[in-house]
C-alpha positions as CSV (number, residue, x, y, z in Angstrom):
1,X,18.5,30.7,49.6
2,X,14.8,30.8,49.5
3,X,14.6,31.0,46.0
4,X,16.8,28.2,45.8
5,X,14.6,25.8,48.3
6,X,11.6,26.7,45.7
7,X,13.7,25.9,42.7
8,X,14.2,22.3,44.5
9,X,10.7,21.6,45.6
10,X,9.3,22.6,42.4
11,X,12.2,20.2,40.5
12,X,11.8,17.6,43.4
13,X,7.5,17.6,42.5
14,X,8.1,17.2,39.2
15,X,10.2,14.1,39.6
16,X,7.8,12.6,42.2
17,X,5.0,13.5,39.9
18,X,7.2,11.7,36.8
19,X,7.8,8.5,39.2
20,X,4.3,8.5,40.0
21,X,3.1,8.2,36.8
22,X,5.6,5.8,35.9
23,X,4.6,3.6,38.2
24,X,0.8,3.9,37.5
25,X,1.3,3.5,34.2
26,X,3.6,0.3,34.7
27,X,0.7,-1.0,37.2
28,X,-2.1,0.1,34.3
29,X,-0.2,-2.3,31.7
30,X,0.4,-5.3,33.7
31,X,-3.2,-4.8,34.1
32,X,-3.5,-5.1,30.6
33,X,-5.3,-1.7,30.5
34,X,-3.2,-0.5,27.3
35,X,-3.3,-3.8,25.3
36,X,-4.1,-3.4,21.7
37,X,-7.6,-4.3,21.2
38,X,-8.6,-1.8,18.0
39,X,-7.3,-0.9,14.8
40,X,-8.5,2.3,12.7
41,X,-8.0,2.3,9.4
42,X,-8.6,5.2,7.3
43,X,-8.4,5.4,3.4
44,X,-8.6,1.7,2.8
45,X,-11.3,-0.1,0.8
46,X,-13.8,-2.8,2.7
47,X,-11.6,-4.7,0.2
48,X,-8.5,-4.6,1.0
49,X,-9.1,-5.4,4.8
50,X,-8.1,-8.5,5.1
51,X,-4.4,-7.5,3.8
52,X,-4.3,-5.0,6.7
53,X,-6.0,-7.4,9.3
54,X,-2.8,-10.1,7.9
55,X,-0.1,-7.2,8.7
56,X,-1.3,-5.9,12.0
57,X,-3.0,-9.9,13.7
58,X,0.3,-10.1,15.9
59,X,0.0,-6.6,17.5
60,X,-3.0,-7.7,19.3
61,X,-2.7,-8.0,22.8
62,X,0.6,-6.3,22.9
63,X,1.0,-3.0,25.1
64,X,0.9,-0.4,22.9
65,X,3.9,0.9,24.6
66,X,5.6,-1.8,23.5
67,X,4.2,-1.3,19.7
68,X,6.7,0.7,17.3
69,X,4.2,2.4,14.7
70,X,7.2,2.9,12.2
71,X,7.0,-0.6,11.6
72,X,3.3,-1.4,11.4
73,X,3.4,1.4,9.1
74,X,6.9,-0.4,6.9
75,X,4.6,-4.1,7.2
76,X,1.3,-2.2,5.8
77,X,3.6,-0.9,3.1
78,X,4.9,-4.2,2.0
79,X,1.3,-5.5,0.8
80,X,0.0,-5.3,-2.9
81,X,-1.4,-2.7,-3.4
82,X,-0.6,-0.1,-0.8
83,X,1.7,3.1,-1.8
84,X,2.3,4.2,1.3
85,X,1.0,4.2,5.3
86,X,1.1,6.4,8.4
87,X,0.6,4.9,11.9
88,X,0.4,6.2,15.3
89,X,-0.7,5.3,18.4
90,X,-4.5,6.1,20.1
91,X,-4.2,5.4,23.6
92,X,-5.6,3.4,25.6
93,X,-6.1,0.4,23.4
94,X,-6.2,1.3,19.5
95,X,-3.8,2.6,16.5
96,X,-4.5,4.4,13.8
97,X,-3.2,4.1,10.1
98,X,-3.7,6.3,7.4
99,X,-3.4,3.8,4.1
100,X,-2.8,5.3,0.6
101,X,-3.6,2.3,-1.9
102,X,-2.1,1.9,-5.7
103,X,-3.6,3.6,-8.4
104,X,-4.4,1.0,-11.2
105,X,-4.3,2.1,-14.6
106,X,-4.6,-0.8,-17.0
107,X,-5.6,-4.7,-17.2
108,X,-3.2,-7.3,-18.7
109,X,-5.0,-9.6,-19.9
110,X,-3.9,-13.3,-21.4
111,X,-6.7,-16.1,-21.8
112,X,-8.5,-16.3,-18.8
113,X,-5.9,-14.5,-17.1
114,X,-6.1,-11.2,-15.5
115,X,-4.4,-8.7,-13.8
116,X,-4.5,-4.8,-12.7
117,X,-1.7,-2.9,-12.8
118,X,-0.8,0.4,-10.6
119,X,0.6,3.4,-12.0
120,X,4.2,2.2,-11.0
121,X,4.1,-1.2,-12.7
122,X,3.4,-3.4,-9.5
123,X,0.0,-6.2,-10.1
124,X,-2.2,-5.2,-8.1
125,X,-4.5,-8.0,-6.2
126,X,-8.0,-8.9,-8.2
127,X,-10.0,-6.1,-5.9
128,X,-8.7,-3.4,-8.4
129,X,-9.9,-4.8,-11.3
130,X,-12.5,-2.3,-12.8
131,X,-14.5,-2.1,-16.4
132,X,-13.1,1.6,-16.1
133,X,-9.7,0.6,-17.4
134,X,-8.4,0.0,-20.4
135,X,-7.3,-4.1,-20.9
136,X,-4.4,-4.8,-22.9
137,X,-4.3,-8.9,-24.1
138,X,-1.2,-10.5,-24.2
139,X,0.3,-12.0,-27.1
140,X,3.4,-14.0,-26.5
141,X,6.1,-12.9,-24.3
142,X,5.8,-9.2,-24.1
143,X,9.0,-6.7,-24.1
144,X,9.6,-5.3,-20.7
145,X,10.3,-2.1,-21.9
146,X,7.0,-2.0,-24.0
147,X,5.0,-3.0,-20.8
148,X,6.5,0.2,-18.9
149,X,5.3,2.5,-21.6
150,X,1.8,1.0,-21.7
151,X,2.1,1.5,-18.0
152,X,3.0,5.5,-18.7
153,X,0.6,6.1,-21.4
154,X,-2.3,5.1,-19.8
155,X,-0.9,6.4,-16.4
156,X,-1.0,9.8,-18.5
157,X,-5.1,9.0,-19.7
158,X,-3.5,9.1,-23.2
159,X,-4.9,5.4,-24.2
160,X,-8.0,6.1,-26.3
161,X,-11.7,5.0,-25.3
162,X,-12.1,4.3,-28.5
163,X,-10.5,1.8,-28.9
164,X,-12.2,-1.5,-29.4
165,X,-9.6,-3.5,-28.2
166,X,-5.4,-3.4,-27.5
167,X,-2.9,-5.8,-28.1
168,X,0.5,-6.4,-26.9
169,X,2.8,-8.7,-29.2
170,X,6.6,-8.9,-28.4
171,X,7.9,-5.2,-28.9
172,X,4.7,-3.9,-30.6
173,X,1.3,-2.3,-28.9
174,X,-1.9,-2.6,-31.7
175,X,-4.9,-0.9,-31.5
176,X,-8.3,-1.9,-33.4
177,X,-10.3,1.2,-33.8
178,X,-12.7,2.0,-37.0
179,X,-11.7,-1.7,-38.3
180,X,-8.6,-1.1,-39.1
181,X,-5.5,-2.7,-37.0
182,X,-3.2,0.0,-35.6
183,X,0.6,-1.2,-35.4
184,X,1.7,1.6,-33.0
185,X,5.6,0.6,-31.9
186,X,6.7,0.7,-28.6
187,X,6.3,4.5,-27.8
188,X,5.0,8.0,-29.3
189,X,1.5,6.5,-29.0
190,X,-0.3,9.9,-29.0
191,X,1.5,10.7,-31.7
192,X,1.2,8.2,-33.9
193,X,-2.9,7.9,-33.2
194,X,-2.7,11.5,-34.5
195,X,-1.2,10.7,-37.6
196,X,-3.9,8.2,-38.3
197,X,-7.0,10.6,-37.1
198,X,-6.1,12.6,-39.7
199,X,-5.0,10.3,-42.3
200,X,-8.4,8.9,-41.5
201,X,-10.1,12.0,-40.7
202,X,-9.4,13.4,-44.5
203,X,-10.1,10.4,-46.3
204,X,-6.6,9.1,-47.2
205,X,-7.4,5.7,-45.7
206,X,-9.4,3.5,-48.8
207,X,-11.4,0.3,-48.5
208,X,-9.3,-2.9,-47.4
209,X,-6.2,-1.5,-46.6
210,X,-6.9,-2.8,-42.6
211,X,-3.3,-2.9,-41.7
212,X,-2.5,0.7,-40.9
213,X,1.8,0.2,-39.6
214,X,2.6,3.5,-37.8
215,X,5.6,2.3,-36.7
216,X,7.6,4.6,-38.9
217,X,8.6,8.1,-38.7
218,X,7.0,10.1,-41.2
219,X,5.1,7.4,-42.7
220,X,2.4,5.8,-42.9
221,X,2.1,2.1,-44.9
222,X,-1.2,1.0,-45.9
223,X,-1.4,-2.6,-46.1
224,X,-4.1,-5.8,-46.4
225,X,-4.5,-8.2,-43.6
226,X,-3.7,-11.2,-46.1
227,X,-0.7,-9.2,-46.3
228,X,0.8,-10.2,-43.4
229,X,2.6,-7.6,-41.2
230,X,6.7,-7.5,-41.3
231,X,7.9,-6.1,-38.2
């Protein structure tokens, strides 16, 4: 019996003690004592702050009871430029979020135009735009399919620093390195820039022929700029 009469005090403190603080912290909020008055961001640049101030403005003020981090964390996800987010809460007033932004990889480029893009394809705001990374201009309307793979090679560092300048033209990626135009396809760019270091490298390459059309396994065609260029 006595053992029993302790079990039930002990389970009849705890419940007071539960009540207690259920009520304090119910008297605490209409207070406003847990309102959200601070946001810590970690891992985001002084430049994306504004997006993050845009996604979090109407938690303000709210008890952070009341505030379901899972989705802060799905709205920081939703903005350009951010891979992922983790959010939780830092009582009394504040939450925390952990931000992991894109990585860019390359410029497209068309006139005055331009745009970064992350290593999953997404344009990324004008922040990320860095000398660092290789542009690509825009010729036409470019194949899809050819964008994606200038997304992977130079996701992969493979796009060469070299290069003067790169082109995109319907179905067809060029590069202008050592004066000559590179016609490179739409894939095997490694490759095919091997095949024309050392086509180049051994001397193979005379004067005028500018045109160098890689396009074709096993081959390499030599041709003149007032050529033209068959695709």
């Amino acid at each position: 019996m006595r053992r029993r009469a302790a079990a039930f005090l002990v389970w009849a403190s705890v419940v007071l003690a539960a009540a207690l603080a259920a009520l304090g912290y119910r008297w605490l909020e209409r207070r406003g004592e847990f309102e959200l008055r601070r946001v810590l961001v970690y891992g985001c640049r002084p430049a994306d702050s504004a997006e993050v101030a845009s996604a979090v403005e109407g938690c303000f003020g709210r008890s952070l009871g009341k505030i379901d981090p899972e989705q802060v964390a799905e709205a920081l996800e939703g903005l350009r430029g951010f891979e992922s987010a983790a959010v939780w809460r830092s009582w009394p007033d504040a939450i925390c979020a952990e931000i992991s932004i894109a990585r860019p990889v390359l410029v497209l480029r068309s006139g005055s135009w331009a745009s970064p893009v992350s290593d999953r394809g997404e344009n990324l705001p004008a922040s990320f735009l860095s000398d660092t990374l290789p542009v690509f201009d825009l010729q036409g309307m470019p194949d899809p399919s050819v964008l994606r793979s200038a997304v992977a090679w130079a996701a992969r560092g493979g796009v060469p620093e070299d290069a003067a300048a790169l082109t995109i033209q319907g179905d067809c990626i060029s590069a202008f390195m050592e004066g000559h135009v590179l016609l490179l396809g739409a894939g095997d760019y490694e490759e095919r820039l091997a095949v024309y270091r050392r086509v180049y490298g051994a001397g193979l390459i005379g004067t005028g022929w500018d045109v160098i059309d890689l396009r074709y396994e096993g081959q390499t065609v030599l041709r003149r700029s007032d050529q033209g260029v068959s695709s």
